[in-house]
Every structure is written in C-alpha cells, then in structure tokens.
C-alpha positions in Angstrom: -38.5 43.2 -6.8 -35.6 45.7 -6.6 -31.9 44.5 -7.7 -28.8 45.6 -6.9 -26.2 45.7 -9.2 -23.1 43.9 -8.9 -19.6 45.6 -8.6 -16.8 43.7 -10.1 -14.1 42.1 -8.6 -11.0 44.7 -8.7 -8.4 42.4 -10.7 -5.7 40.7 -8.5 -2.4 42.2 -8.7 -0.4 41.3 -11.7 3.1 40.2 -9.4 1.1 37.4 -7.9 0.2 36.4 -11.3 3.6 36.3 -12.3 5.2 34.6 -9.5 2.5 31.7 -10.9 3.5 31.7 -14.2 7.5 31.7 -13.0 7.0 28.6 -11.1 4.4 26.6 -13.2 6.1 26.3 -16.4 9.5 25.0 -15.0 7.4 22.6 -12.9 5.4 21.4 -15.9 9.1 20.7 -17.4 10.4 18.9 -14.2 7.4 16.8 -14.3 7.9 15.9 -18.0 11.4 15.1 -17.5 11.0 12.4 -14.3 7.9 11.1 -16.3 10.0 10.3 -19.2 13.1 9.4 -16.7 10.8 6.8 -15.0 9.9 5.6 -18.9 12.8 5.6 -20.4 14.2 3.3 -16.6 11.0 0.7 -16.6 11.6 0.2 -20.9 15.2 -0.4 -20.4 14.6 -2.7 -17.3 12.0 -4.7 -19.1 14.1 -5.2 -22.7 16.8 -7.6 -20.5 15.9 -10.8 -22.5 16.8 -12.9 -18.8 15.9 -12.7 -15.2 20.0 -12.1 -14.6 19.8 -9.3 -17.1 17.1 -7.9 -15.8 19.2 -8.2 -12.6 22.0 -6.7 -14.0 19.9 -3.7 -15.4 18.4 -3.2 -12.3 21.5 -2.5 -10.6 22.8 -0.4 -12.7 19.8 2.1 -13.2 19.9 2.0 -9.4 23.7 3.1 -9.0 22.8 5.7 -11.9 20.0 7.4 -10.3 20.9 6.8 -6.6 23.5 9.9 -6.9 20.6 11.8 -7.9 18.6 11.0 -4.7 21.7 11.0 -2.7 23.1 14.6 -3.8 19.4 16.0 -2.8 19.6 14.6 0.7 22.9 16.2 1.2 21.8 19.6 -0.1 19.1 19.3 2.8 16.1 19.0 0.1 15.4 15.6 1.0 17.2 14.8 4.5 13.8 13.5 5.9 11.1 12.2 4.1 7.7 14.2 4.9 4.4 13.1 6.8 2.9 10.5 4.6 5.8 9.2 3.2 8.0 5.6 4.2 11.5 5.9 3.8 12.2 2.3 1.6 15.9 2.1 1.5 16.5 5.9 1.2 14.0 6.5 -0.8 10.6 8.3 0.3 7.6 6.8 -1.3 3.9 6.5 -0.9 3.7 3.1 -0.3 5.1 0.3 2.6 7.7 -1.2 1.5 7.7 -3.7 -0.6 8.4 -6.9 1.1 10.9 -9.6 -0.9 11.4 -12.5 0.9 
C-alpha cells in the first residue's frame, strides 16, 4: 500500500500571534481584578453583623461601583446591553431580574 508523505503546515504568521498575546494577558489581568472586585464586595457585604448593616453596606458598594458602570455607558461601551442580556436597573446581566417583593 503506497503512502504519501505529509507536508507540513507552513507556520501562521508571527503578527497574528502577537496581536494574541497583546490582548490575552491584559484580559487575564481584567478578569483577575473584577474577580477579586466581586470578592472583595460579597466579603464586605456579608461581615455587617445586622440586616440594617448589611443594608447600609449594600448601598454604599452600590454608589461606589455604580460610577464605574455609569462612566462606561457614557463612553458608549455599554449604552445598550447586548442580545442575551436583561438590563436589571442599569445593569446588563445574564439573568431576569430578580424579583423583591
């Protein structure tokens, strides 16, 4: 039975490469940041010793990262929130809304 040998693959250029590595390690950074943003948020929520300090907390995590959200929307990054996503107050998440009655 007669075999042909394989040619390799000519390597992919090196600038797509790089545009990869560019993006991917600031990404990985991002991520690690908001991971330990949402964290650091849930921890400080959950020490309130009463439901009015957890209140209180609550409230005031929101008014600190609601700027954030805010300032993104205006720069046009966030004006909408994309297919999949339910706008909750503002905010696009994956999820309906939670309902609080």
């Amino acid at each position: 039975m007669a075999t042909t040998k394989k040619r390799p693959s000519p390597p992919s250029p090196k600038g797509s490469q790089t545009r990869t590595v560019d993006y991917l390690k600031p990404y990985a950074r991002l991520r690690t940041v908001l991971d330990a943003l949402d964290i650091a948020v849930l921890r400080h929520y959950w020490d309130g010793e009463t439901a009015a300090d957890k209140n209180r907390r609550a409230a005031e995590l929101e008014g600190l990262i609601r700027p954030v959200i805010d300032q993104l929307r205006k720069k046009g990054i966030a004006e909408e929130c994309p297919a999949g996503l339910n706008n909750c107050g503002g905010c696009c998440v994956p999820y309906r809304c939670p309902r609080i009655e």
